[in-house]
N, C-alpha and C positions, 0 to 999 in steps of 0.2 A: 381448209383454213376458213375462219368465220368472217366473214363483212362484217365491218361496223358504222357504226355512225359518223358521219363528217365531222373529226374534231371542231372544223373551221364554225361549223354553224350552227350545231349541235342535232341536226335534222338527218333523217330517214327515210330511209325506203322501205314502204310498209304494204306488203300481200295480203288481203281478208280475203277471206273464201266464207260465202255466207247462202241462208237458204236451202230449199232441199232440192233434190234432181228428181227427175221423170226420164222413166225408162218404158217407152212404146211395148204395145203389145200388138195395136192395131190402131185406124187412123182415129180414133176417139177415145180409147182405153189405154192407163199407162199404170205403172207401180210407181208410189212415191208415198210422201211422210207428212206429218204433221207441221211441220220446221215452217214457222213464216220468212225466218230471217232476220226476227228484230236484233239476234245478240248480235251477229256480224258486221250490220246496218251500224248499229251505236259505236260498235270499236273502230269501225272506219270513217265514222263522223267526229270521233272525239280526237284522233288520231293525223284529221284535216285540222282540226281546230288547232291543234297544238302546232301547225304550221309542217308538218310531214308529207312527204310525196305519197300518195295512197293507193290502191289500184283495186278494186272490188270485184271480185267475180262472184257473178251472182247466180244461182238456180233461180228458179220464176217463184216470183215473188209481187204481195201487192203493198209494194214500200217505193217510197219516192227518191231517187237519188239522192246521196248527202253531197251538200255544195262543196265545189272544190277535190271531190274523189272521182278519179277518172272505175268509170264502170260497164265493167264486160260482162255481156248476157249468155250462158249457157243454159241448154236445157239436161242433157245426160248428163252421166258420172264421166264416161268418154270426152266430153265436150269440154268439161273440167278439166281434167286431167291435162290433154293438149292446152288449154290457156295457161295452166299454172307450169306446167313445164317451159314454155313459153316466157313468163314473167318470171319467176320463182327466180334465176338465175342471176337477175341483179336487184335483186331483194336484200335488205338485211334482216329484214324480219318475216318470217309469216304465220300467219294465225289462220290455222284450218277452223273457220267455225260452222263450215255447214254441215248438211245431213248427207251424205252421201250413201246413195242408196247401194248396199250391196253385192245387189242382185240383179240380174236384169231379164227376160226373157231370151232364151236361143232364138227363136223364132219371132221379126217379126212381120205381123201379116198384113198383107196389102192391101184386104179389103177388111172391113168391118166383119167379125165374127159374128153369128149369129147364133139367136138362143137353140134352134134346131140342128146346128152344125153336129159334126162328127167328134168337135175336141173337149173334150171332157177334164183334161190335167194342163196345165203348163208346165214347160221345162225351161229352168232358170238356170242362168250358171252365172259366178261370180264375175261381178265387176272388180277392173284394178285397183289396189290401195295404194291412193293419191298419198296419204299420209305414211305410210312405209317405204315407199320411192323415196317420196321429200327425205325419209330420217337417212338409208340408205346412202343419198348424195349428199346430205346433208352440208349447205358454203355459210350456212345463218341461222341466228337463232329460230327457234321452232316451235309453234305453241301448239297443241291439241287440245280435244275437248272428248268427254266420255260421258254418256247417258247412261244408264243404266238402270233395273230393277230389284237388283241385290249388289250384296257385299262389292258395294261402292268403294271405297279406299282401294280395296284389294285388288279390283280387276283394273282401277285407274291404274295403280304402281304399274303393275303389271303392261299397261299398253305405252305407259311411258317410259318402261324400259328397253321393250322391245319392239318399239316405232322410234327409238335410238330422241325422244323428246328432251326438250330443255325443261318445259313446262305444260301442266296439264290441267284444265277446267273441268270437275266433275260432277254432275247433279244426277239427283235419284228420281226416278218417277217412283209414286207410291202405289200402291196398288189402287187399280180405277182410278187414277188418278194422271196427270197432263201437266209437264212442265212449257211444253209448244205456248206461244203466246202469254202467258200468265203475266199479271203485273211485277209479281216480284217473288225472287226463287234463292233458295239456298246452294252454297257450293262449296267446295272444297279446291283448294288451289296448290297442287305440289309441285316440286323442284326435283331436279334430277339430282339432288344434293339428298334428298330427304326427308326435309321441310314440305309441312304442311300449316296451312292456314284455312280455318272456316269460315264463311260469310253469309248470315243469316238475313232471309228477308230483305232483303237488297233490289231495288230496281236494274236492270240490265245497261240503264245509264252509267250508275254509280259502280256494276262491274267493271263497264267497258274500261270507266278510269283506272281502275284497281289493277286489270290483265294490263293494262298499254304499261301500267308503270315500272311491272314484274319484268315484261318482255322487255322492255327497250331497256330496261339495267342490264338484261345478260350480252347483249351488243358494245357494250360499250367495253 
């Protein structure tokens, strides 16, 4: 059954997960992404603004908290995962916007690897998908996000169908090319209905408004 909004006041309870995660290799070395943070930072500052209970969980990032958004600091995809399970549950909304990194090392090391050491390969094995749990249990609306380098539409539908999504934000990187940080980026915005909408050239302010508006109609 989905949460929705308090008839009474017309206010929410809104989950962003924003930023990217680090996953240790050793005590100075970690895997992670380009992700600053800015998209999840704006929807859960637009999201305060409009008078909504907000709750940010954040990978490290070098962004200033948005006023009025209570904000939880992790640094793994693990560390995630436990907060948003945590939270998630009396959520009526949430918006996975960060980077979660896939992958993590099996091993990690205690001390500082050295360039003469004996290991020459890492072994990685997958980190859990926080966003297939979420769809899975799914008590609230859902939003995801999807990067990609090719046939964009196609592998969106695709994860919004079977990450069980209400709605999905997808943008392309180009070749050599960087949508992390950019002033302003195009997307594609679909519905579990079928509906699609494009957004060109848009600042990730002017998103943020766009996604809160999509998401919080399916709550209601």
């Amino acid at each position: 059954m989905r949460a929705h909004i308090t008839k009474k006041t017309g206010k929410a309870t809104i989950l962003v997960t924003a930023g990217p995660t680090r996953e240790k290799i050793d005590p100075v070395r970690f895997i992670s992404n380009y992700s600053t943070g800015t998209f999840g930072y704006e929807i859960a500052r637009e999201a305060a603004r409009r008078g909504h209970k907000v709750v940010l969980v954040s990978g490290p990032v070098r962004l200033a908290s948005p006023r009025g958004v209570k904000v939880v600091r992790v640094e793994s995809a693990a560390e995630m995962l436990k907060a948003v399970r945590r939270i998630a549950g009396k959520a009526d909304c949430v918006i996975m916007a960060a980077a979660v990194s896939d992958w993590r090392p099996r091993i990690v090391r205690g001390a500082k690897i050295k360039r003469s050491g004996s290991i020459r390969m890492l072994e990685l094995v997958e980190n859990p998908d926080i966003l297939s749990e979420l769809g899975a249990k799914k008590r609230c609306a859902l939003v995801g996000f999807a990067l990609e380098t090719e046939a964009l539409e196609k592998s969106a539908a695709a994860k919004l169908k079977v990450k069980n999504l209400d709605l999905i934000v997808a943008n392309k990187i180009a070749r050599g090319g960087n949508v992390f940080g950019c002033g302003k980026t195009n997307v594609v915005i679909m519905d579990r209905s079928g509906a699609k909408e494009a957004y060109r050239r848009k600042t990730k302010r002017e998103l943020a408004k766009i996604i809160l508006d999509k998401a919080l109609n399916l709550t209601i």
